[in-house]
N, C-alpha and C positions, 0 to 999 in steps of 0.2 A: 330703378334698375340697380342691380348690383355693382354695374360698374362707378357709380357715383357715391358708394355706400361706402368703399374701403376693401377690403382686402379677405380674401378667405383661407383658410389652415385646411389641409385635405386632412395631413396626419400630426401626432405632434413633433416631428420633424423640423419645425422651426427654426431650429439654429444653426441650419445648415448655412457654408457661404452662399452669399450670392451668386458668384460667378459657378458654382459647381451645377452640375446637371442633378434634378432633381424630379425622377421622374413621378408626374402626379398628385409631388407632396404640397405645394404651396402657389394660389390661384389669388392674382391679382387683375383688375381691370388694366388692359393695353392698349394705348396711343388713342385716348380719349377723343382727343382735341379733331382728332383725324373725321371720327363719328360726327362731331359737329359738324366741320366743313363739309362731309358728303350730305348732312341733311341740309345746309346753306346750297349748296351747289342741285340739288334737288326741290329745294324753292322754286330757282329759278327755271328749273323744268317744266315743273307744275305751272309758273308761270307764261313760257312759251305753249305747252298744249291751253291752256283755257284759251287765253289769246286768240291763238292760230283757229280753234275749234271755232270761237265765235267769229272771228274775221274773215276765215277761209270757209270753200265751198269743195268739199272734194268732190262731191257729188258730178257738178262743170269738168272736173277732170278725166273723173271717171266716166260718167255717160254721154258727155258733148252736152252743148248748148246752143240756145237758136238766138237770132238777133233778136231777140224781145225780152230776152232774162227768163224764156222755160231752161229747166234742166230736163233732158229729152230722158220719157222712161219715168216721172214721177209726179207727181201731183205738186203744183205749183204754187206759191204768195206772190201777191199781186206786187210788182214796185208801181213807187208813185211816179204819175205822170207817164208813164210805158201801158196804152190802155190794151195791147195784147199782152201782155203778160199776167201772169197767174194765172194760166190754163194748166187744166187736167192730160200731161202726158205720157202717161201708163201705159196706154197700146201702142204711143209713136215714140221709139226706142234707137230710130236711128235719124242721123246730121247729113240735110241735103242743101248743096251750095247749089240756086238758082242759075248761076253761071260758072259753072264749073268747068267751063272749056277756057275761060275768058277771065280767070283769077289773076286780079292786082294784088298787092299788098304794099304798103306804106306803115312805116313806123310800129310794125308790129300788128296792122288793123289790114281786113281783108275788104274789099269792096264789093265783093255778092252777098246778099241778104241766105242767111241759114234760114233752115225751115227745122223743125221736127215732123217726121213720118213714118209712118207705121212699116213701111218697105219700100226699098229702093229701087226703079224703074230697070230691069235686066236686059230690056228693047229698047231700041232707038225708039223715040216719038217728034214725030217728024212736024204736026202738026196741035192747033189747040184742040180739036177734037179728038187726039188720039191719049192727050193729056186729059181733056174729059172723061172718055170708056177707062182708061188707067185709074182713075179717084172713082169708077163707079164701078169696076170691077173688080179692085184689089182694095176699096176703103185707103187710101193712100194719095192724099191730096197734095199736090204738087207749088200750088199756087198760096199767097200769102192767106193767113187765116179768115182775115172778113172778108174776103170772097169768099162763096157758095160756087161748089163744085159743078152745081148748074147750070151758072153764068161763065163758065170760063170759055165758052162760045158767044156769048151775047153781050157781057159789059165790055163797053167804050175802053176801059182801062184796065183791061184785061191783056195787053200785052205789057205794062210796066208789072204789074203783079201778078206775073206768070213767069215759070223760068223762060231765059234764052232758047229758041229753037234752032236748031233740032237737038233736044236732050238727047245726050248719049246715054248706052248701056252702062250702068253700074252694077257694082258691087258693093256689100256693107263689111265693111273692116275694122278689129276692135280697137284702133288709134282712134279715139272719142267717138265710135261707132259710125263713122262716116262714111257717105255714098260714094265710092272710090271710081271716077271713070274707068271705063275698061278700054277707050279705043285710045292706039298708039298716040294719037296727038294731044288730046285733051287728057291722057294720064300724065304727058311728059308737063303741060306746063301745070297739072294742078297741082301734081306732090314735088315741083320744083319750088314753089308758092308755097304750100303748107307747112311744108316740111323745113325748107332752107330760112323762114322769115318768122319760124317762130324760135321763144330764145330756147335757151341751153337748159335749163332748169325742166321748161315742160318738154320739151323732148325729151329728156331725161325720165321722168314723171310719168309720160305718157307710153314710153320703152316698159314700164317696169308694168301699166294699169293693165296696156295690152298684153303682155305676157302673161298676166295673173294667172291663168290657166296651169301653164306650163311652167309657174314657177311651184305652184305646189304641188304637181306633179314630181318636181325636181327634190323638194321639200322632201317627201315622203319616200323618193327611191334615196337622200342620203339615210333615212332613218332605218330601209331596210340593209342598207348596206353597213349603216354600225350595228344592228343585231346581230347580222353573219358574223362581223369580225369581232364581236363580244364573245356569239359563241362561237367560235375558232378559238380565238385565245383560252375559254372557259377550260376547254376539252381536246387541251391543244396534244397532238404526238408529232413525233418525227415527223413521218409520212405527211401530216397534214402542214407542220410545216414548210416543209416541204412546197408541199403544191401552192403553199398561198405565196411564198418566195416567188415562187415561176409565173404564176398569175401576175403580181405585182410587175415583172420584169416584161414579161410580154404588154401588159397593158400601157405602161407606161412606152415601149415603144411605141404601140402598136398607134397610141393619143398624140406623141410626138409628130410622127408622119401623118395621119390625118391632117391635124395641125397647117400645118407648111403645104401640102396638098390645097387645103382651103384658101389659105392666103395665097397663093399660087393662083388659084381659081377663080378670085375677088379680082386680083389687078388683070387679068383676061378678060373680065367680064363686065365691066363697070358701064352697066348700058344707060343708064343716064348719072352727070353729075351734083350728084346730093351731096349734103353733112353728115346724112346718115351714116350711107355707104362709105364713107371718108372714115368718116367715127368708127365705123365697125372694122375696118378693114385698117387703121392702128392698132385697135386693139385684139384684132387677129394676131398681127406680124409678134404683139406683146406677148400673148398669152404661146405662142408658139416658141418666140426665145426663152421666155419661163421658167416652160415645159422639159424644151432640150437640157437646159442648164440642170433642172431638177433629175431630173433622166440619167444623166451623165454623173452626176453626185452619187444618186444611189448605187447606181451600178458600180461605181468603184469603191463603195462604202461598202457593199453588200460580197465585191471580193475580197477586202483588206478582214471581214471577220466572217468569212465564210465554214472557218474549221469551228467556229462556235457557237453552230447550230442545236448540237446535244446539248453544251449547257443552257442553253435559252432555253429547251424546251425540261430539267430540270427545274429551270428558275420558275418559269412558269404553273409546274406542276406546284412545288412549295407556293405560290399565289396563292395558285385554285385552293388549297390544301385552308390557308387562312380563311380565304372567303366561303368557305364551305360554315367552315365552325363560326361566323356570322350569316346565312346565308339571306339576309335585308339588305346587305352589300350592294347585290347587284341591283334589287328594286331603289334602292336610292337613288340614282339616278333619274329614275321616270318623275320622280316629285319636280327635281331640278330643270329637267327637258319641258315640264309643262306650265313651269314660272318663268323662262325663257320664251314659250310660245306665246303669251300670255304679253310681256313685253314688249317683243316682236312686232306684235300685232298692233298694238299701241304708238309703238314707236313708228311705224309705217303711214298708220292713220293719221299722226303729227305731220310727220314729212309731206303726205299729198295736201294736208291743212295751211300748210304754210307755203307749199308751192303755189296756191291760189287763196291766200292772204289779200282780200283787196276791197273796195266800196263799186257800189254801184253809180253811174253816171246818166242818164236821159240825154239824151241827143237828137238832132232832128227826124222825123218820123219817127218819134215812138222806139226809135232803137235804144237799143241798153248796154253798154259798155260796160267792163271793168277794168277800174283805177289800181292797179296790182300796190300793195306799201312793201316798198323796195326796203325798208331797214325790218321790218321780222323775218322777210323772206330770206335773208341774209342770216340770221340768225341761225340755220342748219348746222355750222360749224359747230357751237355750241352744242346742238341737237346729236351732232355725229359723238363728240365728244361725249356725251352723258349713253349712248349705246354700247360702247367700247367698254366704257367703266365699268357698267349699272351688270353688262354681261359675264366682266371678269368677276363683278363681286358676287352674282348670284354662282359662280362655276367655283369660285374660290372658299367660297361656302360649303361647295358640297367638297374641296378636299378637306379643310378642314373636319368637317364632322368625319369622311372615313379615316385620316390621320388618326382624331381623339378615338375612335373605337377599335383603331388599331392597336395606337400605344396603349389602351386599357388590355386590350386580350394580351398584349404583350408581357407587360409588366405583371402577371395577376401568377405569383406562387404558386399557388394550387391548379395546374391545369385540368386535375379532371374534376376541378368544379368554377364553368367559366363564368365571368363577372354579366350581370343579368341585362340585358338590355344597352348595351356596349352602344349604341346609334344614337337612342333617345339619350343618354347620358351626356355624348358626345356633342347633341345639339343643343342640349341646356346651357354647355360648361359655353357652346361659341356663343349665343345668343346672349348670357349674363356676363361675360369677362372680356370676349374677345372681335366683338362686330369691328371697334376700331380696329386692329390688327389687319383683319382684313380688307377694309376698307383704304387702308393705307397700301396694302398689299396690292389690291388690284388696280389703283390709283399710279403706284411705281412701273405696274407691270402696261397700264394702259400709255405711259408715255414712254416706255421700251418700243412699243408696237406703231405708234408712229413715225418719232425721228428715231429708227431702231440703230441707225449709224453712230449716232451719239452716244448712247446710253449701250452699246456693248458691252464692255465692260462692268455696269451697274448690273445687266442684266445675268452678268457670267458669276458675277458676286453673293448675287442677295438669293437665285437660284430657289422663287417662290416656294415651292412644293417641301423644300428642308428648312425652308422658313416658318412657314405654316405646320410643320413636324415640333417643331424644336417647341414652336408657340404650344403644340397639344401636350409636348411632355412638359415642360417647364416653366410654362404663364408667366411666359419673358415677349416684350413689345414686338414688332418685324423686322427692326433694323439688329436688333441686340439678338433675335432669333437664327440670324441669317449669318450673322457674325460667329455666333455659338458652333454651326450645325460647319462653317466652312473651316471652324477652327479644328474639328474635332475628326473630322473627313483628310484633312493635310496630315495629323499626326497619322494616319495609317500608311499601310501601300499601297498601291495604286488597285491590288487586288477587289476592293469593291466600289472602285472607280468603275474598274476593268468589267466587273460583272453586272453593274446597273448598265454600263452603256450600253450592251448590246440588246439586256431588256427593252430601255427607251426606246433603242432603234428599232425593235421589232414593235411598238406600239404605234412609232413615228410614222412605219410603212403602213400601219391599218387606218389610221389616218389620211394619209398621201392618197391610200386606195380609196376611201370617200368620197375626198373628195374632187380626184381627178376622176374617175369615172362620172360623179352629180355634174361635173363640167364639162363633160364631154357629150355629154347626153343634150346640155343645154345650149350646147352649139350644133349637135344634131338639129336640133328642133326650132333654134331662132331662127338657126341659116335659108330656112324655107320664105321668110321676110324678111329678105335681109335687106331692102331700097327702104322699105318704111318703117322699121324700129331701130330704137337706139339699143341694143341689148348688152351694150358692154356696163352699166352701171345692174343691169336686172344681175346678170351673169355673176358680177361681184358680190351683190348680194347672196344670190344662192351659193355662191362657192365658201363666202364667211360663214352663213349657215349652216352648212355642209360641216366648215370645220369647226363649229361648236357643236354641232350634233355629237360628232366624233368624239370629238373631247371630253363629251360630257358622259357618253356612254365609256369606252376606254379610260379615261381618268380614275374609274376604280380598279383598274390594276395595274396601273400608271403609279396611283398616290399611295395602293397598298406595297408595290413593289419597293420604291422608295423608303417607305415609313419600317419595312421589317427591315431594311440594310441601313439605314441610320439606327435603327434600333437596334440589330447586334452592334454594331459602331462600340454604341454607348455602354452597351450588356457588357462587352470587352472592357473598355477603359474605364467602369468604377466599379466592377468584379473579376475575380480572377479563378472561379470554378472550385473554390476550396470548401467545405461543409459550412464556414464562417460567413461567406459571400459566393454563395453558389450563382452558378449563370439562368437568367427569364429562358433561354432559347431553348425549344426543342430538341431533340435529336435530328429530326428531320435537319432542320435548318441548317443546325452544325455538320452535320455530315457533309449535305449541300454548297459549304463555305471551304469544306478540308476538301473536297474534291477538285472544286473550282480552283482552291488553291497551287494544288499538285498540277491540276491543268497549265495554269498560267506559268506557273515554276518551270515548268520540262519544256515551256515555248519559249522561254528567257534562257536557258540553260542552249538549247540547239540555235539560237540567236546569237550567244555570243560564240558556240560554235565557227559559226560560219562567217564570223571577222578573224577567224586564224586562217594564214596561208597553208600551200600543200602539204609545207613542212611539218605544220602544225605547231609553226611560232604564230605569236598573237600580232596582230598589225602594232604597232604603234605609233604616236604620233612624231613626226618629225621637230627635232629640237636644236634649233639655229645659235 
């Protein structure tokens, strides 16, 4: 790799200072050491998936399992000593408790024998011949496997290996595919029992399996809702501004009162006392303060710069205007969104691995238990941690490369002949000089996002995205990048402070809109089970998804916005427009900067207006 090779010369520019901005001329390998530690810290990933994959069974989690070590729904290996198990159960796909009206539990262990079966009895059966016609009418044998459906009238001990009568009506539910009673009394004590006495973790686990459905459903309405506001922003006018403003406004009301409605509706209604309904209905009361809090931000964010509506939707045209004359800009991101899915996916199948991390045990009659190992299972923290990273450093990646193909178009003298291939160039320069950089980058940015209280300050500082800018023009490390781009930003006025903000802000609310509607949707759709899922961990999931969805499609004109307003910055302060050291910027651009200017000018000017009295003397301050 080039980064262990030494150093490369773009131009012969070489004896420029160090500390001066140098744009594209001189490319060295940055914060090496950093590279290391993420591949150390990625060992030890690799070492929790093999692990978890051989130890854990997600399969138990995902499809339910019966006293005998089948996983219901798939063809079985025999364990030793357990001489039913290693049956073929392919066609019997769901979990039936023999005494489901009459469910113990002790130490985490439930006292009726599971069965797997092909369909769950929806009539009382009152008697053993009506459980006989049931296994000869429906193939759906009720009684323990070495019994013959035959005999469940005739053998002697065919009341100990028969369920309890009179089975009541069930239903099958996808929490481990289980026979769920339907009648008021045997539902209240079974999912008191199932649900209250297992721990926190597969609750957890088992909120997110049973959801599965509805979580990719969720999945794919955040992806169509970052298309919209990709193209909204693309093809942005007034008018449509406009309406996505008002949209944003109404919606987030509109989610706010739902909201509190809901929670409202929860503490009314809490017909029996579970953890679930406990669990969910905190994290209602949560997600509804949130909401309000965020609701109330915008709105008075969205009045304090509501007169600079026109220039946002200029800034935005000058984007489009860039990303046109690259126009792989915008597919860049699909690479990105499906190294993320990719991950995702990975990362998820770890998590359900390690939730059912465990040995199998033989116990009397041929039952088969599992011994859960309490220290990899615990090991998730780590796991969350390597998610957070491994996501900023693939997202951080993609600003990088649009940065570097920024500042290439940027930088390039001759505009009507532009530099070829500006993206692939861009990925060369991060993959041979700069993986540390960012690696450190998303590393600083992933423990902002935790104790995000602490590191404030760090986070207002280093201000990633003009770090990763500074990195693409000047092949200077992240810390020295960040320090560069914050110094060069202070010597102006606050003039492209003033005109990135409200940009941000309007990519901030296309985000917000992601993913407060992907959340809203997702409590439409848990709230219909709300006694038997845990859905506030599914829910976080899809709402962190949601906003890297977001982020990852918006982030190209998020990072291009950026990268052209540190770039005139820079165009400014080491030219000054003479024939000797003429200005990189277009006309566009500059016009776009003199207008903005004169904008902000004549709102400072009728500002201090209006600290003069009637008189038209100026206030001033009182002097004791």
């Amino acid at each position: 790799m080039p980064c262990f090779r030494g150093e490369y010369l773009v131009s012969a520019e070489e004896g420029l200072a160090q500390r001066q901005w140098r744009p594209q001329i001189y490319r060295k390998c940055t914060d090496s050491a950093w590279l290391i530690l993420f591949f150390l810290f990625w060992v030890g990933l690799v070492f929790i998936m093999g692990y978890s994959v051989i130890a854990g069974a997600a399969g138990r989690l995902v499809f339910g399992y019966d006293s005998y070590g089948n996983v219901c729904g798939q063809k079985n290996s025999p364990v030793e000593g357990a001489p039913l198990s290693g049956q073929d159960m392919t066609e019997r796909k769901h979990v039936f408790f023999m005494n489901s009206c009459n469910l113990e539990s002790k130490d985490l262990k439930i006292n009726s024998i599971a069965l797997c079966v092909s369909s769950c009895p929806e009539e009382q059966l009152d008697t053993l011949e009506d459980v006989h016609l049931f296994a000869k009418n429906n193939g759906s044998f009720l009684c323990v496997y070495n019994l013959n459906y035959v005999n469940y009238t005739q053998s002697p001990s065919a009341a100990s290996l028969c369920p309890r009568l009179p089975v009541p009506p069930s239903k099958s539910f996808p929490l481990f595919n289980r026979c769920i009673p339907q009648t008021p009394e045997c539902y209240s004590k079974f999912a008191s029992v199932l649900i209250n006495d297992v721990d926190t973790l597969h609750r957890i686990l088992s909120g997110i399996m049973s959801g599965r459905g509805t979580v990719l459903g969720l999945c794919i309405l955040a992806i169509a809702l970052s298309l919209t506001m990709v193209f909204t922003f693309r093809f942005i006018t007034t008018l449509l501004l406009h309406i996505f403003i008002s949209l944003v406004v109404l919606g987030l009301l509109f989610v706010s009162g739902v909201l509190w409605w809901l929670y409202y509706d929860y503490i009314n209604d809490l017909s029996i006392e579970l953890d679930n309904e406990r669990e969910n209905m905190k994290c209602l009361l949560g997600f509804a303060v949130v909401s309000t809090v965020i609701t109330v931000a915008v709105l008075i964010s969205i009045f304090v710069l509501r007169e600079r509506i026109q220039l946002t939707v200029d800034l935005f045209q000058v984007t489009s205007k860039t990303i046109s004359s690259s126009p792989f800009l915008l597919l860049q991101p699909l690479g990105t969104f499906f190294i993320l899915i990719f991950f995702w996916v990975l990362w998820v199948a770890v998590l359900l691995s390690l939730g059912t991390a465990g040995t199998t045990e033989v116990t009397t009659g041929g039952h088969v238990e599992y011994k859960l190992l309490s220290g990899i299972r615990y090991m998730w923290w780590y796991h969350l941690v390597g998610l957070i990273w491994t996501s900023e450093f693939i997202l951080a990646c993609q600003q990088m490369i649009i940065a570097g193909a920024v500042v290439t178009c940027y930088f390039n003298r001759n505009k009507s002949d532009p530099p070829r291939r500006p993206i692939l160039s861009s990925l060369v320069t991060l993959f041979n000089y700069h993986q540390g950089t960012v690696v450190k980058g998303s590393f600083l940015i992933t423990m902002v996002r935790i104790p995000r209280t602490v590191f404030t300050y760090l986070s207002n500082t280093l201000k990633e995205k003009n770090a990763y800018i500074a990195t693409s023009i000047n092949g200077t490390d992240f810390c020295t990048s960040g320090k560069d781009s914050l110094n060069i930003l202070s010597k102006n006025p606050g003039h492209i402070a003033s005109v990135s903000c409200f940009g941000d802000f309007m990519i901030f609310l296309g985000k917000v809109f992601v993913v407060y509607f992907t959340v809203f949707g997702g409590l439409m759709a848990f709230n219909y089970h709300r006694e038997l899922q845990v859905w506030a961990i599914p829910l976080l999931l899809v709402a962190f998804f949601a906003y890297l969805v977001a982020h990852n499609f918006l982030s190209v004109f998020e990072t291009v916005l950026d990268t052209l307003l540190l770039c005139f910055v820079i165009d400014v302060e080491t030219n000054d427009g003479s024939p000797e050291k003429p200005y990189f910027m277009d006309q566009e651009l500059m016009s776009f900067v003199n207008r903005s200017n004169k904008l902000i000018d004549s709102r400072i000017r009728r500002n201090r207006k209006s600290l003069k009295n009637e008189d038209g003397t100026e206030l001033q301050p009182i002097v004791r």
